[in-house]
C-alpha positions, 0 to 999 in steps of 0.5 A: 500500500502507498504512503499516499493513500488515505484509508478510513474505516467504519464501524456500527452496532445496531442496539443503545445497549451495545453502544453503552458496553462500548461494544463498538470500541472493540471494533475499531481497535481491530479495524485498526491494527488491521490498517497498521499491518497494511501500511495504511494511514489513518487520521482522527477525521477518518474513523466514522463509527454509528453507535446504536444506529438500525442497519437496516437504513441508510440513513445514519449521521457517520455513513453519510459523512463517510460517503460525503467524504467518498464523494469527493475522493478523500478515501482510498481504502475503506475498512469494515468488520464485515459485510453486515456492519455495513447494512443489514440489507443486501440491496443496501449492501449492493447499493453501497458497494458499486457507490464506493467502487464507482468512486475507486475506494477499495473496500476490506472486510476482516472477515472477509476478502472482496474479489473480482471474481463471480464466485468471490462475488456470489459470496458476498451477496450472500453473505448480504442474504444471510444478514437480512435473514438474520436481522428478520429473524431477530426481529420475529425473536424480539416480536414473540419475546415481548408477546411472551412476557406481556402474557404473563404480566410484566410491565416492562414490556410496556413503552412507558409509565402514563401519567400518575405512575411511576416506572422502576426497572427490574432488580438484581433482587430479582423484584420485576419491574413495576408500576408505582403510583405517584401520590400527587398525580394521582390525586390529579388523575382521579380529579379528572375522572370526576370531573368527566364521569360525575360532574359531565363536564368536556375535555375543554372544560378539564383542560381549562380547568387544569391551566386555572390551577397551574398543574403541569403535564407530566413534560412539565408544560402548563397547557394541557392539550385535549388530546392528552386529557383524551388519551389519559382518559382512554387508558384501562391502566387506571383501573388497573389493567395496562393494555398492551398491543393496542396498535399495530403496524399496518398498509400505509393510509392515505391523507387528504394531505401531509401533515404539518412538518411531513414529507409528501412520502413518507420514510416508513411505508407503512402507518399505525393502525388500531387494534379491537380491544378485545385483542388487547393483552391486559397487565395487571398494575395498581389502579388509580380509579375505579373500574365503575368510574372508568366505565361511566367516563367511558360512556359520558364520553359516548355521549359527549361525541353523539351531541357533538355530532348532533350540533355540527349536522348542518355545518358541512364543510366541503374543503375540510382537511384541504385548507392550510395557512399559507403562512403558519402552515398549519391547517384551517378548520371550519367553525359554525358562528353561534346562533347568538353571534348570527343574531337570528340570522342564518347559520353560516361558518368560517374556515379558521386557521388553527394557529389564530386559537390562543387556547390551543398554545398556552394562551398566546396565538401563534398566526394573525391570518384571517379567517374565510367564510366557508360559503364563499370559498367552497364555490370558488374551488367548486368552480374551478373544479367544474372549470377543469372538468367541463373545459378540459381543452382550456388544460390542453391548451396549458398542456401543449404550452409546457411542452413548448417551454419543456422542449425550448429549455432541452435545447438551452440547458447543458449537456448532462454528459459533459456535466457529468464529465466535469464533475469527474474531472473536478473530483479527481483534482479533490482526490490528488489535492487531498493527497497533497495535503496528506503529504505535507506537500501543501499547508492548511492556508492553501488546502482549505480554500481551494477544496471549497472551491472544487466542492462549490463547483460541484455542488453547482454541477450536481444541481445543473444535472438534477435540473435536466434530469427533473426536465426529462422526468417532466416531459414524460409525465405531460403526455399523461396528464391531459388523459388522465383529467379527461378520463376522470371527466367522462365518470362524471355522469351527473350535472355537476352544479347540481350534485350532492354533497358528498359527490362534490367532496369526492371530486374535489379531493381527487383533484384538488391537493390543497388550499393554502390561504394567505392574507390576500390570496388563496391558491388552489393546488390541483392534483394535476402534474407536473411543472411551474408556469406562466399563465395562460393569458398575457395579463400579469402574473403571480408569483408564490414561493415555488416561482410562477405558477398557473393559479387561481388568487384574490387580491386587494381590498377585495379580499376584505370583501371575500372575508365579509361573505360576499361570494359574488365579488370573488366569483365576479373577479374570476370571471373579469379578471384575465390573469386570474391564475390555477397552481398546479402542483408539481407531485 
């Protein structure tokens, strides 16, 4: 092995348990000495090691900041215990493997030697297969294990002590770990069982209740959130019978539209799903209340749903999980005005964006958008919905233009190939002025600004190369969009000013993407694919956030009017002004 070249090494183990025992430790001292009977050269900055990481992700903190280093051929040879510290998972392993050849870093296993050959090759895969098999097989050990103690009553394997409890772990006595009762929120606890099960009051109630008399939530915060009070009032543990596998992992379930803070794809494809209770495995622990109280709060909660349902029968809201504030980013709710605010007149609501409710963050509101009359801004998106389905040549006619601007932006964007030539090219250089470096042959002065430089450059062309690649991905996806809207047109058979309810959430939800509202403009994002563009009509443009947009907004002092309930004005806007604008979302 050259003087020159650098090696780094990677070390993993998957539990917190290993990591505390230093398990990882062990690794490393061998991966190093098996780098000094190499020749190799080892710096601080080169030992990457994930304590405690799953490896059946990829996404770890040290194997990112390996392959980053990779990437712009700071290493040459990389040294690994064996194949499954790696990744547990083969496509992982196969994955990673062509990465790091692809990069001209030669990889080494201790317990393992990488050929070139077929069979040296079909042994590492296996070696992969194997690790995956391992890895499942664990899992069903752990699954079984935990279903066995929860069986047979013990607590541990439980995620947690609630609320009024206290959790103590297993001791070298032997005495099993247990649930402890803590006095004070207990006596907490059963206030709030009292106030549901005797007094009949809300969750509301008890929650406002709770703030008055400045008791802290179990994370010490002095707003109690309803879905706590919920939640604690759902637990069987209080009357003594902690349930264990109320919930399981099952098929992923669509949304309406991501949550707040959420990825349109999630990382886990798969969603939480409830269990009947008579699935449930119950674990006797101390009770709090009793079981007599715990049922009648069941049942005033039964009954608290039915008047709500009763309450809200006309408040129908057609866009409900579709609105979000274009500002706080989180969602609108509709709100009924109450019969002694209307005032006799007719009963009519608001979409209201969460953040306005002061309740709901300790008293301090966190967003001063406005609200909208529901009325009003169900029959702008209702409209546009009609516009899209009973004119689907006005969308073709977008449709073509796109194309246009698709296949003008093919000829003036770079050639990918040339690109990619580049950023090889500039990698090399990384590589020989790392080796330099390494070498003494240049200082820290010099080295610093110039790897910088080549990093910017390559930052720079990466992004040039996405840009060709999305463009390419684009062009394809157009041709699809026009049959799409006009297939999902034709199952249309009813008139559509005149459907029912239900028939026009349907439609919407299958069209539409969102409603983000801002202060003096609503957009309206359709499902419908693919790119940013100018609108159609040559009157001036909006812009948004993720550049020009073909969309749908209100603007000025006619957005005081659109608050104030006059729908005509919106709709008399969108008929009158040419610019008036449709965003179609991009995914």
């Amino acid at each position: 092995m050259s003087h020159q070249n650098i090696c780094a090494l990677y070390a993993r183990v998957s539990s917190p348990k290993q990591a505390k025992d230093c398990t990882i430790d062990s690794q490393i001292q061998a991966l190093k000495e098996r780098i000094v009977s190499d020749g190799g050269q080892l710096i601080d900055d080169m030992v990457f090691s994930d304590a405690g990481v799953s490896g059946a992700t990829l996404i770890r903190p040290e194997l990112e900041r390996l392959r980053d280093a990779i990437s712009i051929g700071a290493v040459d040879h990389l040294y690994i215990h064996s194949p499954d510290r790696l990744s547990r998972k083969y496509a992982h392993q196969a994955l990673l493997m062509e990465e790091f050849a692809s990069a001209g870093v030669v990889v080494n296993f201790l317990n393992h030697k990488v050929g070139t050959s077929p069979e040296e090759e079909m042994l590492l895969q296996m070696q992969g297969m194997f690790a995956e098999y391992e890895r499942a097989k664990i899992i069903e050990r752990h699954r079984r294990g935990k279903l066995h103690r929860a069986r047979v009553g013990s607590v541990n394997v439980l995620s947690g002590a609630p609320y009024g409890y206290r959790y103590t772990r297993k001791q070298l006595d032997g005495k099993p770990a247990q649930y402890v009762i803590d006095l004070e929120q207990a006596k907490t606890v059963r206030q709030i069982f009292n106030w549901i099960g005797v007094d009949r009051f809300s969750i509301g109630t008890v929650c406002r209740r709770l703030g008055e008399a400045n008791i802290p939530t179990k994370t010490g915060k002095s707003h109690w959130d309803r879905s706590v009070v919920w939640s604690m009032l759902q637990n069987p543990a209080y009357m003594g019978k902690a349930a264990f596998g109320k919930t399981k992992a099952g098929a992923l379930m669509p949304r309406v539209r991501p949550q707040k803070h959420s990825a349109e794809t999630p990382k886990k494809p798969h969603s939480t799903h409830r269990v009947q209770r008579k699935d449930w495995i119950e674990i006797p622990v101390p009770p709090i209340v009793s079981q007599p109280l715990y049922e009648a709060v069941q049942a005033q909660l039964d009954e608290n749903r039915k008047r709500a349902r009763v309450g809200e029968r006309g408040a129908k809201h057609l866009l409900q999980g579709l609105t979000v504030c274009g500002h706080c980013h989180y969602a609108y709710y509709g709100k009924r005005v109450s019969p002694s605010t209307a005032k006799g007149k007719f009963q009519y609501a608001y979409y209201r964006c969460i953040g306005t409710d002061a309740y709901r963050f300790g008293g301090q509101r966190i967003c001063d958008n406005s609200q909208v009359r529901t009325q009003t801004l169900d029959e702008l998106v209702w409209a546009e919905v009609i516009n899209a389905l009973e004119n689907p040549e006005r969308l073709k006619k977008e449709y073509e233009r796109r194309l246009n601007v698709l296949e003008k932006k093919e000829h003036e964007r770079h050639d990918i190939t040339a690109l990619k030539q580049q950023k090889a090219q500039l990698k090399k250089g990384a590589s020989r002025l790392i080796d330099s470096y390494a070498s003494d042959v240049i200082d820290q002065q010099d080295f610093e600004p110039k790897i910088k430089q080549i990093k910017a450059r390559i930052t720079e062309i990466e992004e040039q190369i996405e840009q060709g690649d999305q463009s390419q991905s684009a062009q394809r996806e157009l041709f699809l969009v026009i049959n799409h809207l006009e297939e999902f047109a034709k199952t249309i058979n009813v008139n559509l000013s005149t459907t029912d309810f239900i028939t026009k959430r349907d439609t919407i939800r299958a069209l539409v993407k969102r409603v983000e509202i801002y202060k003096e403009e609503v957009v309206v994002i359709f499902r419908i694919d693919p790119t940013p563009s100018h609108s159609v009509s040559s009157g001036p443009q909006t812009k948004s956030d993720k550049g020009d947009h073909f969309m749908h907004s209100c603007k000025g002092s006619k957005w005081a009017a659109l608050r104030n309930t006059v729908s005509t004005l919106l709709i008399e806007l969108v008929i009158d002004n040419s610019s008036s604008q449709v965003e179609f979302d991009q995914s």
